[in-house]
N, C-alpha and C positions, 0 to 999 in steps of 0.2 A: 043638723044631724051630727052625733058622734061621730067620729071614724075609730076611735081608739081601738083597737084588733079587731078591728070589723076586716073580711076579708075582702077582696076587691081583683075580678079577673079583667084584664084589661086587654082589647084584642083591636088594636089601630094599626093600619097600616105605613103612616108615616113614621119614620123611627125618631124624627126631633120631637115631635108631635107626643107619642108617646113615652120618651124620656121624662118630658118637662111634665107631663100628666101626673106619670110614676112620682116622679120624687114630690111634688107636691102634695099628693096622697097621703105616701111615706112620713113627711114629714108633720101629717097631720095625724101619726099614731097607725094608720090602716097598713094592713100587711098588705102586699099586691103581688099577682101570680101574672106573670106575663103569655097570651096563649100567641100562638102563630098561626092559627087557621081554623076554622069553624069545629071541625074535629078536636082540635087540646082542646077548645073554650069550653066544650061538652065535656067533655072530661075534668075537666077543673070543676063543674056544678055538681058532676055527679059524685066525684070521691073528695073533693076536700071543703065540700058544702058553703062555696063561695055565694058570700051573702049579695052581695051587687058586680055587676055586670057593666064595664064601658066599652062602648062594642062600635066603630065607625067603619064602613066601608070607603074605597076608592071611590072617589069622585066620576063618573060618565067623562072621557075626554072627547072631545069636540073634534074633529080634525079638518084643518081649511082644505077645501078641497080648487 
C-alpha cells in the first residue's frame, strides 16, 4: 500500500510505542494525526477524513495477589 498523503490517526497508548510508529509512517510519505482518547480519534474521522485508523488499547494488567 502507498502511504504517500494518505492520512493516518494513530491513537496508542504507549508513548515509545507510538513515536516509533509515527515516524515510520512519516517517513514513508503518510501524514499522521495523533488522537489521545477515543473522542479526538472520532473527531479526526469525522472532519479531516482520515483514511486509516491505528488504534491499540492497554493491555488487561494481571496483578499477583
Amino acid at each position: 500500500m502507498d502511504l504517500k498523503n494518505r492520512r493516518i490517526a494513530v491513537r496508542i497508548d504507549d508513548p515509545e510505542l507510538r513515536y516509533q510508529l509515527s515516524e515510520l509512517l512519516m517517513k514513508n510519505g503518510a501524514v499522521v494525526h495523533g488522537a489521545r482518547d477515543e473522542v479526538e480519534l472520532q473527531q479526526l474521522l469525522d472532519k479531516l477524513g482520515v483514511e486509516i485508523v491505528v488504534a491499540a488499547v492497554k493491555p488487561m494488567r494481571i496483578g499477583l495477589n
